[in-house]
C-alpha positions as CSV (number, residue, x, y, z in Angstrom):
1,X,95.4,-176.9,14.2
2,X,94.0,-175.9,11.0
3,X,96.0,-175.9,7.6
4,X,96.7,-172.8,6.1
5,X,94.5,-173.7,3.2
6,X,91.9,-174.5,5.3
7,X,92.1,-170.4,6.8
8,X,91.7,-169.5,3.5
9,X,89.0,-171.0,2.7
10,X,86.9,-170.7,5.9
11,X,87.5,-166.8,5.3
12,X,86.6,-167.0,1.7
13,X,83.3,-168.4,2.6
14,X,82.7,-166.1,5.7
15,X,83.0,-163.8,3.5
16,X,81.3,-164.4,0.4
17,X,78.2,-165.4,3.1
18,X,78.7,-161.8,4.6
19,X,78.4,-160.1,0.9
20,X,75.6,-162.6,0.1
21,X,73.4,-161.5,3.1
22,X,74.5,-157.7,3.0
23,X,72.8,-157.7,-1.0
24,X,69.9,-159.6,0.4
25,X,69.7,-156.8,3.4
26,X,70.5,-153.7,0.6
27,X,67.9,-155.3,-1.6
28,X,64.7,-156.1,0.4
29,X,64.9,-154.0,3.5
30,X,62.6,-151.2,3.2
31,X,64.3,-148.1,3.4
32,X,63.2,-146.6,6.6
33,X,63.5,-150.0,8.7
34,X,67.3,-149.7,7.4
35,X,67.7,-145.7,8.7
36,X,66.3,-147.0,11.9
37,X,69.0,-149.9,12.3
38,X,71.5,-148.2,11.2
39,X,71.0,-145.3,13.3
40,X,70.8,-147.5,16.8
41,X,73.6,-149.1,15.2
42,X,75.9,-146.4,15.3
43,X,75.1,-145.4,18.4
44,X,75.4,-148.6,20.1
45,X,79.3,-147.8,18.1
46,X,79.1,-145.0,20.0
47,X,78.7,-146.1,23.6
48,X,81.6,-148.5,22.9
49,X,84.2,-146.1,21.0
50,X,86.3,-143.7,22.5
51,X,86.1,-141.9,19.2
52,X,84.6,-138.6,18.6
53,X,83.7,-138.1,14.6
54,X,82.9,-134.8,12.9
55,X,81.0,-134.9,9.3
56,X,82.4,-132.1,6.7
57,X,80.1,-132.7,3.3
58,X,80.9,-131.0,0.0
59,X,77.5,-128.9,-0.5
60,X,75.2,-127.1,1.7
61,X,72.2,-129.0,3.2
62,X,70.1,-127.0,-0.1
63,X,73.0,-129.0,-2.2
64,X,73.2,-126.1,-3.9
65,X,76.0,-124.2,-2.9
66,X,79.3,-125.6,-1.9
67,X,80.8,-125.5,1.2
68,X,83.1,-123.0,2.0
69,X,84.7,-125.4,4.7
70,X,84.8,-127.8,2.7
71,X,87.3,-126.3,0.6
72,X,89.7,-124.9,2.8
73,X,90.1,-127.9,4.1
74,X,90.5,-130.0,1.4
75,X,93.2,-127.2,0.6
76,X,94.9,-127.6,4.0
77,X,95.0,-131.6,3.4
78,X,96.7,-131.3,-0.4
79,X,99.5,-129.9,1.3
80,X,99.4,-132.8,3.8
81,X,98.2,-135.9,1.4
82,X,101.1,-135.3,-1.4
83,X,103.5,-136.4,1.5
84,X,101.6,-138.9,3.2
85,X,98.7,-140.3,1.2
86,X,99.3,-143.6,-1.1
87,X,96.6,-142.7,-3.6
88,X,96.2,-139.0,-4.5
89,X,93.9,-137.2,-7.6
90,X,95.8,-134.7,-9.7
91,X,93.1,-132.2,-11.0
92,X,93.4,-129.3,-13.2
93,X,90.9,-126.9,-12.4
94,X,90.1,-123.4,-14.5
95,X,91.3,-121.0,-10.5
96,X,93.9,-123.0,-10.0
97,X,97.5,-121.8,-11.1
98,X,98.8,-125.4,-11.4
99,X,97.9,-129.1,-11.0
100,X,96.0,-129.8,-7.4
101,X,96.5,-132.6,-5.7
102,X,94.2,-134.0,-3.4
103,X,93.3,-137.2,-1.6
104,X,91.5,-139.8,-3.6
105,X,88.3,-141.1,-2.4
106,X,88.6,-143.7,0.9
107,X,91.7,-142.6,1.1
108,X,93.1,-141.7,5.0
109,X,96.2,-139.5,6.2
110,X,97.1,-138.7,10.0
111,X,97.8,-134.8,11.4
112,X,99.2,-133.6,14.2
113,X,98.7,-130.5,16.5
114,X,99.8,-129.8,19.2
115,X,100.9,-133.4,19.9
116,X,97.5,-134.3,18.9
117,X,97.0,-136.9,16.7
118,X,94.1,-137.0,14.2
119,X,92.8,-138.8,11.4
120,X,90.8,-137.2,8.2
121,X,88.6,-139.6,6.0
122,X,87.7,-139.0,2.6
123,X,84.9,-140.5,1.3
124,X,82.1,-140.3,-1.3
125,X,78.6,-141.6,-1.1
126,X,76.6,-142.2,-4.2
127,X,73.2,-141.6,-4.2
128,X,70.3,-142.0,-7.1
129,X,67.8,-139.4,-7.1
130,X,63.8,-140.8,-8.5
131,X,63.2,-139.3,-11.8
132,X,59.9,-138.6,-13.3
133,X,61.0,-140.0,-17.2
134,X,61.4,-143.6,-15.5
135,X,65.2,-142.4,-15.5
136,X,67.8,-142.9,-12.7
137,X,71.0,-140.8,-12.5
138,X,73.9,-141.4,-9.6
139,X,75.6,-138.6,-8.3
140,X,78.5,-138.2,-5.8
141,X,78.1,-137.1,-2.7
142,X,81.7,-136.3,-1.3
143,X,82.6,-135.7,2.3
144,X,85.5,-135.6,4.6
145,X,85.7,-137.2,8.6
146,X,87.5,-136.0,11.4
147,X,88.4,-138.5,13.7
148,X,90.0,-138.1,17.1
149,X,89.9,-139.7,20.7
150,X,87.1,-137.7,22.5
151,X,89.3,-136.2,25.7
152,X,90.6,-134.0,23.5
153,X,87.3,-132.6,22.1
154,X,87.8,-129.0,23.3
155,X,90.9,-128.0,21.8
156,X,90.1,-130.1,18.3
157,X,86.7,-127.9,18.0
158,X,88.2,-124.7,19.6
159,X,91.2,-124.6,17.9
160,X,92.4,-126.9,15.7
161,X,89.6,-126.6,13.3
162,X,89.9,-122.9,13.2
163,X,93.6,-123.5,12.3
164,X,92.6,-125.7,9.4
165,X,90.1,-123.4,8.0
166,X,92.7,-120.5,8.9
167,X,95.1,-122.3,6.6
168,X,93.1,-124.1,4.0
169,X,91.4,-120.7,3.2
170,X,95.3,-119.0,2.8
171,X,96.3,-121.8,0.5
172,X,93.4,-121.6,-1.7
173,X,94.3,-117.6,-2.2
174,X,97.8,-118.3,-2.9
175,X,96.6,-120.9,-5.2
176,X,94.2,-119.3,-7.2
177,X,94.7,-117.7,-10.4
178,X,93.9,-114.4,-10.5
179,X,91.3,-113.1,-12.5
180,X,89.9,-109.9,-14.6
181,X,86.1,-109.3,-14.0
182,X,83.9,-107.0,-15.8
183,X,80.1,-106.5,-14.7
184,X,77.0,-107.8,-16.6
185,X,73.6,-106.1,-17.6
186,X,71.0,-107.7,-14.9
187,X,69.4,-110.0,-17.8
188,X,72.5,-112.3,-17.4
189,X,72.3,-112.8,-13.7
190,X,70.9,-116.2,-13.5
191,X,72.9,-119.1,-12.7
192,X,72.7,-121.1,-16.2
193,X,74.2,-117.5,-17.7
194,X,76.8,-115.7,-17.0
195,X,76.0,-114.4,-14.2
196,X,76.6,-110.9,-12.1
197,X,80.2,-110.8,-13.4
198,X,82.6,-112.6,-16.3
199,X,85.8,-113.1,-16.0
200,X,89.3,-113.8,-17.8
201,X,92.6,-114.8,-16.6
202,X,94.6,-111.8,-15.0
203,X,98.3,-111.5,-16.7
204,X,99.0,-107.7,-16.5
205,X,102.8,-108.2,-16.5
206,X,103.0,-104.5,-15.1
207,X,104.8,-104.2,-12.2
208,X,106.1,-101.1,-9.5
209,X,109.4,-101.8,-10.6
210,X,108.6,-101.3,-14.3
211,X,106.5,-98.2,-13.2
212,X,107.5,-94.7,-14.9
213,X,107.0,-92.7,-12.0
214,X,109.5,-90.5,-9.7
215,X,111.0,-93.4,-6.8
216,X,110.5,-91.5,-4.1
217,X,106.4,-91.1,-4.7
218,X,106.1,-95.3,-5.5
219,X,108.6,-96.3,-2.6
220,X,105.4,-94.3,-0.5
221,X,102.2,-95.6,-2.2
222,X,104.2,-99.2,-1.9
223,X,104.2,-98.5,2.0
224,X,100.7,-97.5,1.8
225,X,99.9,-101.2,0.4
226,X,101.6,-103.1,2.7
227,X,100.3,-100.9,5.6
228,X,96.7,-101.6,4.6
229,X,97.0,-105.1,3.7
230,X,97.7,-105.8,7.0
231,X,95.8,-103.4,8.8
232,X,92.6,-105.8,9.7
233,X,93.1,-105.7,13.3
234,X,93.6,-101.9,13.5
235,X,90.9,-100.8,11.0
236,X,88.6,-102.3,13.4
237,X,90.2,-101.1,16.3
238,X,89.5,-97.4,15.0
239,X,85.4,-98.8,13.7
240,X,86.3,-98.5,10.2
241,X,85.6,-100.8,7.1
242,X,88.9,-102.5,5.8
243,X,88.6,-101.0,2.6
244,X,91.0,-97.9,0.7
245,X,89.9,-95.5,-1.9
246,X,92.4,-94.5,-4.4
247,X,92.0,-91.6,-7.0
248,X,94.0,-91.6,-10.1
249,X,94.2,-88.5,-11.8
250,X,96.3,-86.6,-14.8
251,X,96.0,-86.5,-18.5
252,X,95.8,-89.3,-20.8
253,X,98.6,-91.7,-21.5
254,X,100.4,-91.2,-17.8
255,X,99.7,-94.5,-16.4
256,X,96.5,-94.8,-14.7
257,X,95.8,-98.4,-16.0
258,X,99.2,-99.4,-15.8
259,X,99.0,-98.5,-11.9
260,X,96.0,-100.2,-11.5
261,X,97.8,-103.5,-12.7
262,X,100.9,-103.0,-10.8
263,X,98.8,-102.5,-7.5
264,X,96.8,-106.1,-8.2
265,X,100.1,-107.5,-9.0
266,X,101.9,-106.4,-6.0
267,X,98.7,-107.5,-3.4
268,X,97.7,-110.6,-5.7
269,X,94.3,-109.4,-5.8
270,X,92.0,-110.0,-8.5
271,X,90.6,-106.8,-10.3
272,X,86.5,-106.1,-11.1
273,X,86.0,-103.6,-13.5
274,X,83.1,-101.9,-13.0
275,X,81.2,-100.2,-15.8
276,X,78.5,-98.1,-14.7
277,X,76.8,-97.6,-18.0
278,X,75.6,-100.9,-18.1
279,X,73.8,-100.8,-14.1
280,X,70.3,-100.3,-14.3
281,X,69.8,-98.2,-10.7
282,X,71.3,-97.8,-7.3
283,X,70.0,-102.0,-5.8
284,X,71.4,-103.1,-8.8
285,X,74.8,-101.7,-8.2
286,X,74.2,-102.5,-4.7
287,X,74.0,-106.4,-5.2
288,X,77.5,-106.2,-7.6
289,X,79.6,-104.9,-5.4
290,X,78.1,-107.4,-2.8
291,X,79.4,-110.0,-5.3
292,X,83.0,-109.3,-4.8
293,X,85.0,-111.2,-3.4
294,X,88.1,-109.8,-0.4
295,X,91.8,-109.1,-1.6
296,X,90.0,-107.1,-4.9
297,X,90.4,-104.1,-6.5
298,X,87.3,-102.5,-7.7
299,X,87.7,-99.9,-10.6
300,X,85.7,-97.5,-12.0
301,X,87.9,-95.7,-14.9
302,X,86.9,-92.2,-16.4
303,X,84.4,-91.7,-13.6
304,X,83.5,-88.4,-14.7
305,X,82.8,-89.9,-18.1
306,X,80.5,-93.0,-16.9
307,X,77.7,-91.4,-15.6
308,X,76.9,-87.5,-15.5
309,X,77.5,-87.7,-11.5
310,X,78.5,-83.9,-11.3
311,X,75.2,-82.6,-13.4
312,X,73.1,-84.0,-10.7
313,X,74.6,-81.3,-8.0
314,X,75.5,-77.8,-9.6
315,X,74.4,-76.5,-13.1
316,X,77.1,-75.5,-15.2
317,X,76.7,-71.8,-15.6
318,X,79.7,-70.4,-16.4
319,X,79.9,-72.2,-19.6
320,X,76.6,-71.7,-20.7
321,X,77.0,-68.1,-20.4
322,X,80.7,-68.4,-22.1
323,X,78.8,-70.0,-25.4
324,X,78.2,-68.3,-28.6
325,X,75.1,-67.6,-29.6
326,X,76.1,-69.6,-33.2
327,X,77.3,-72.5,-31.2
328,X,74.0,-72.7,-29.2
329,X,72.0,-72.5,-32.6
330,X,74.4,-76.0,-33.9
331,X,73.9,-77.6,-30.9
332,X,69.8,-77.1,-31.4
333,X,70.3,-78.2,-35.0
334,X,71.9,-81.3,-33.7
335,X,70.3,-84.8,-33.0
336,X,69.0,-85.3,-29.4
337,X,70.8,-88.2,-27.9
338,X,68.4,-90.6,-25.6
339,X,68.7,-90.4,-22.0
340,X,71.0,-92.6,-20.7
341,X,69.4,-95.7,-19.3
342,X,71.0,-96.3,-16.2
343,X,69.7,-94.3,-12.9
344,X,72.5,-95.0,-10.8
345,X,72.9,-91.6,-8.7
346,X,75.8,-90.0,-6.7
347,X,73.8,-90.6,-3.6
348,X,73.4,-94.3,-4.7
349,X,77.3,-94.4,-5.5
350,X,78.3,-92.6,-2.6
351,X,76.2,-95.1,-0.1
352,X,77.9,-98.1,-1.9
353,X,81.1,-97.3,-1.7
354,X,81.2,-95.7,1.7
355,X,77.9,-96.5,3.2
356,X,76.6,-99.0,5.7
357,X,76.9,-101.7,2.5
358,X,80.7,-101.2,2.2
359,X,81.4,-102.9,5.5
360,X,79.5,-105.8,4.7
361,X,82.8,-107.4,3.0
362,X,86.4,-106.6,3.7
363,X,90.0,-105.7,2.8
364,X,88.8,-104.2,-0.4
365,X,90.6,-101.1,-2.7
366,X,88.8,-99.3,-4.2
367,X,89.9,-96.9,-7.6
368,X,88.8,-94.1,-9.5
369,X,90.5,-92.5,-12.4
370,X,89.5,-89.6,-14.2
371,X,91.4,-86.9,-16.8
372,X,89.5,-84.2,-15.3
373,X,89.9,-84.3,-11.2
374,X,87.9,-80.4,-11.1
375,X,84.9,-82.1,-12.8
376,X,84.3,-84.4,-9.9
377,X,81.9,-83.5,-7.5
378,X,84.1,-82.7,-3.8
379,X,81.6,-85.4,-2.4
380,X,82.9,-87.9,-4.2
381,X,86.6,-87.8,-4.0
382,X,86.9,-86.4,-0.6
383,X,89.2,-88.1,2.2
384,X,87.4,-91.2,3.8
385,X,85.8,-92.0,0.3
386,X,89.1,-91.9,-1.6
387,X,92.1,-92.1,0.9
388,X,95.2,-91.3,-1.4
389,X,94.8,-88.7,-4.6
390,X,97.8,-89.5,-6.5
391,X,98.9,-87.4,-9.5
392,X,100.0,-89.6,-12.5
393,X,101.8,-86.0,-14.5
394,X,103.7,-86.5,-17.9
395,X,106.8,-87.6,-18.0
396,X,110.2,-86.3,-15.9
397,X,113.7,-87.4,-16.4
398,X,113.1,-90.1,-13.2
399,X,109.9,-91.5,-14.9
400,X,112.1,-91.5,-18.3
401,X,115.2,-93.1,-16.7
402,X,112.4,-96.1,-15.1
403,X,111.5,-96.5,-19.0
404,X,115.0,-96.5,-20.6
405,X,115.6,-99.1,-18.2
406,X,113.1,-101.1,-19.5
407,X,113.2,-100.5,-23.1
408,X,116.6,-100.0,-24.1
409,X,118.3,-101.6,-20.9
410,X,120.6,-98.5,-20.3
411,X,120.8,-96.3,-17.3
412,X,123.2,-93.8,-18.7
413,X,124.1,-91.7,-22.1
414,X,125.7,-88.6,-23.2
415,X,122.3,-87.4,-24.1
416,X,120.4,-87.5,-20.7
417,X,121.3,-83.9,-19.9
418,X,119.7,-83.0,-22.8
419,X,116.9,-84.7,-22.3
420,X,116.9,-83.9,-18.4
421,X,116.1,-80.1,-19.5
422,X,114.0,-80.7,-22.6
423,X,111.6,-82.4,-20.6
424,X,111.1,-80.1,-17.8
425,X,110.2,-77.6,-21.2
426,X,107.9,-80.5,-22.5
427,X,105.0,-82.1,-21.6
428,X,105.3,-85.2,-22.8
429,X,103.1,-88.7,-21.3
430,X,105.2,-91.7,-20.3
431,X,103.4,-93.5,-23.3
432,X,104.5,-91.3,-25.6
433,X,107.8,-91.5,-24.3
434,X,107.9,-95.3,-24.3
435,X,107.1,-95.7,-28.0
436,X,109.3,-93.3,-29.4
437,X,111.7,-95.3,-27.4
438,X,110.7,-98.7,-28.4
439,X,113.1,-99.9,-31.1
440,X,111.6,-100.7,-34.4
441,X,113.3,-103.4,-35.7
442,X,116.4,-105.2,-35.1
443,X,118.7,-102.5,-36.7
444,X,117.9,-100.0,-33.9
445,X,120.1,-99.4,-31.1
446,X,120.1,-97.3,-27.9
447,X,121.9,-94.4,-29.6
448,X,119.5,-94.6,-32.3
449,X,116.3,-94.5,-29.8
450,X,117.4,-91.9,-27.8
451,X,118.7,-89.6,-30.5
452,X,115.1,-90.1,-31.8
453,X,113.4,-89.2,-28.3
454,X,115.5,-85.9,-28.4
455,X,113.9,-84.9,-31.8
456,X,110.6,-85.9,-31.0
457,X,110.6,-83.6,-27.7
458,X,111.9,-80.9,-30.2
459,X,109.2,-81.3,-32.4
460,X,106.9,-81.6,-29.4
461,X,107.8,-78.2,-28.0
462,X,107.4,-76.3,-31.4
463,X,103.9,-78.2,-31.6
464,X,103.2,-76.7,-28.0
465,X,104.6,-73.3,-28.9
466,X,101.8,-73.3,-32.3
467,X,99.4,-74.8,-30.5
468,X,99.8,-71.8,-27.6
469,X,99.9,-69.1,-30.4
470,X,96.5,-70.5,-31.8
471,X,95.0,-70.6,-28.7
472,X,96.2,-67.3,-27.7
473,X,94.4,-65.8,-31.2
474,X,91.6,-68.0,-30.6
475,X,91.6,-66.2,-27.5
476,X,91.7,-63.0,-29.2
477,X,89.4,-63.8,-31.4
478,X,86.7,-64.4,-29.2
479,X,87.8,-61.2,-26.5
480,X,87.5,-59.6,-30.2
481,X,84.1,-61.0,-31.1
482,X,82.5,-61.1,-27.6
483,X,83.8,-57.1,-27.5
484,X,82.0,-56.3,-30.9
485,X,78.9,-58.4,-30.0
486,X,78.8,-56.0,-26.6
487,X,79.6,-52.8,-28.8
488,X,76.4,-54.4,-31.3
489,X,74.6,-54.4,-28.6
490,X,75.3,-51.2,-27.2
491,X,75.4,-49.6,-30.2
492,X,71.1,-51.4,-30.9
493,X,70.4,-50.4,-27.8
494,X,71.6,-46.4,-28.0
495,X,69.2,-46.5,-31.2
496,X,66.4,-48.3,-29.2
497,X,66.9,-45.3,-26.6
498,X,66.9,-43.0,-29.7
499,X,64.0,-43.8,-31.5
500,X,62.1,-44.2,-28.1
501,X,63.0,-40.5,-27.2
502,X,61.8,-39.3,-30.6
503,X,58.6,-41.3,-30.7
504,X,57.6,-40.1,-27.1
505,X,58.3,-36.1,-28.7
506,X,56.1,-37.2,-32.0
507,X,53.3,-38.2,-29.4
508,X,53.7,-35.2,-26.9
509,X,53.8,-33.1,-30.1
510,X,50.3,-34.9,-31.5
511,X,49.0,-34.2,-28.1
512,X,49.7,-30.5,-27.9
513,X,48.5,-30.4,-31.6
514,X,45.2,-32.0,-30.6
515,X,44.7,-29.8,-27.6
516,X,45.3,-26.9,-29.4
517,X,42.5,-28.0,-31.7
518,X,40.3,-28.8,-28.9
519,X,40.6,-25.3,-27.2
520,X,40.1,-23.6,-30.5
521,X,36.9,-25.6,-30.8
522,X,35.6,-24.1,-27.5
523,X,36.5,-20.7,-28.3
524,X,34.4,-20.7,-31.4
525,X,31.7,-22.3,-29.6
526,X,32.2,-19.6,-26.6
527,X,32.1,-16.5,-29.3
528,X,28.7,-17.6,-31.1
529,X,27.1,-17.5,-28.3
């Protein structure tokens, strides 16, 4: 029987042989004669192993873009590998919320399904592409191996591995940080640019709760949400895209934006703000909103300001005809503005949003808002295209009650009756409200805040009233005007009539002279003979 030492050193030199001959084989095997051996290799493996193994690499067979699999799985074993695997990889990356941990390379871990056990591989293969400077440079191939017995082939294809792209694809959402994208003109849209769209981290702290809008109307739009966000199986039951239009609409300062914020915040979806001055046509538009991803939020804020959507459809008559003839003559006397660059029409906005291209991606929201809803043309904002209109108006005692809350952290005072009734009388927006609320410095306290929101909606109300009374003799003024210009104009055209009438009796006159003359003539003539 041999010594231990004696093991040790017969392995040591099977070994070192093994290496010795594996170099020579690495270094002076052509290439192809090595595929060929190693592929009858591997299936002469094969005929001996009860083992079935599946292949998941990193990119696509271009190499160019990354596998989609790839990552949900490698999502679905982080939450496995930081419980089981003995040598993880902590990386930081720029979507992630925190620290992801993964399994470092050659590293194994065991799953089980179903009462199905399986193993997962990861592994990295590094490869060294010919250059044509005389320079070599390795890169990393990474891939990840399923490996299970082969009677249970079925189920692992038809099931488990839809559950682990199922899951790695739900991790990865609730892992990502959320972002704020905004569009780019088309001469960035190459891959060593920025691209179709740029983005920054999303921290809107706004939130439903925060809101200044009446309970009873958020408590709905929240059930709206929820009902849509998990409404996939039954917007295709009724043959519909998984998509919601949403039109925001009142006067400045009432909390479009802030809505728009508390919606992403309460879905966790990611927001891309979409400026429409910058798109070049209709295809253009076409391949950005193609280049969104699900569980977003697509904005388009001031529509009736981006693009001059409602001159392509009607003429706006009335107000021509309303203009003063001095106004017309500034306008002329005014520089011409170029025409706006981008062709984008309603037709082309109307087929991306609602056409056949809006089904080509799902579970999508998508938001207009606009200071001006009448401006809009009906095609655009009609149910179907935008679902829910919702009505952000200034600021009512629930709306103020939400923002006391939050500002001064009080949900009572001897003032709120006062304030209940001043601003049913007022219109007042929730921003204006929140600032004159918002103490300004350390010295301020509630009582001081509040008193100060009573005077300003006092001093708001007079401003109305004066501003009414101008308007009202701006009003007048113009009635006034418009009546004298039509009076003017009677008045010119009386005299036209006039000095018509007394032209036409100067010419019948010359002609009854003339023919006078002209039978006088022939009488004379008549009596010589």
């Amino acid at each position: 029987m041999l010594e231990t030492g004696a093991i040790w050193g017969l392995t040591g030199t099977t070994v070192t042989s093994f290496m010795f001959f594996w170099a020579i084989y690495k270094q002076y095997v052509p290439d192809h004669f090595r595929a060929y051996v190693e592929r009858y290799f591997h299936k002469m493996i094969g005929w001996i192993s009860y083992y079935v193994h599946i292949k998941f690499t990193e990119y696509t067979d271009e190499g160019l873009k990354r596998s989609q699999a790839y990552d949900s799985i490698r999502n679905y074993l982080a939450s496995k590998s930081t419980a089981l695997a003995k040598r993880l990889k902590a990386n930081e990356t720029k979507n992630s919320k925190s620290l992801v941990f993964s399994m470092d390379d050659h590293e194994e871990i065991e799953d089980e399904f179903e009462g199905v056990k399986v193993k997962w591989y990861s592994n990295v293969r590094v490869i060294q592409p010919q250059s044509n400077y005389g320079r070599s440079s390795s890169e990393e191939r990474r891939y990840f191996t399923l490996s299970f017995h082969r009677r249970h082939r079925g189920m692992i294809i038809e099931t488990y591995l839809d559950h682990v792209l199922r899951e790695g694809k739900a991790i990865g959402l609730m892992n990502r940080e959320r972002k704020l994208y905004t569009n780019n003109t088309s001469q960035e849209w190459y891959p060593w640019r920025a691209g179709k769209w740029s983005n920054v981290p999303f921290h809107h702290p706004a939130t439903f709760e925060t809101l200044a809008m009446d309970p009873v109307k958020k408590e709905g739009i929240k059930k709206d949400l929820i009902k849509f966000s998990k409404g996939k199986d039954y917007y295709k039951k009724v043959g519909k895209p998984w998509k919601r239009g949403y039109l925001l609409f009142g006067p400045p300062g009432t909390g479009k934006s802030t809505m728009i914020a508390a919606i992403a915040n309460f879905l966790d979806y990611d927001v891309y703000d979409l400026e429409l001055t910058t798109v070049k046509d209709n295809s253009e538009l076409k391949k950005l909103l193609l280049d969104t991803t699900s569980k977003s939020i697509i904005v388009i804020e001031d529509i009736d300001c981006s693009l001059d959507l409602t001159g392509q459809r009607k003429k706006k008559k009335e107000e021509d005809e309303e203009e003063d003839g001095e106004e017309k003559k500034e306008a002329e006397k005014k520089p011409k503005v170029d025409e706006k660059q981008s062709k984008v029409t309603l037709s082309g906005l109307l087929n991306s949003i609602d056409g056949l291209w809006s089904a080509c991606s799902g579970e999508k929201i998508i938001v207009f808002t606009t200071n001006f809803v009448d401006k809009l043309d009906p095609a655009l904002i009609r149910r179907g295209r935008m679902d829910n209109h919702i009505e952000m108006s200034y600021c009512k005692f629930e709306a103020f009650k939400v923002l006391a809350k939050n500002y001064l952290e009080i949900e009572t005072h001897d003032l709120y009756g006062e304030i209940e009734r001043k601003l049913e009388e007022t219109n007042m927006s929730p921003a204006d409200v929140a600032e004159t609320l918002m103490p300004k410095s350390d010295e301020e306290d509630a009582d001081i805040c509040i008193k100060r929101l009573v005077k300003t909606l006092d001093d708001e109300k007079e401003k109305a009233r004066k501003l009414a009374e101008e308007e009202e003799k701006k009003k007048a003024e113009k009635e006034a005007k418009k009546k004298k210009k039509a009076e003017e104009t009677e008045e010119k055209k009386n005299v036209e009539e006039e000095e018509k009438k007394k032209k036409a009796k100067e010419e019948e006159k010359k002609e009854n002279v003339k023919g006078k003359e002209q039978n006088g003539d022939v009488s004379k003539q008549n009596g010589s003979n």
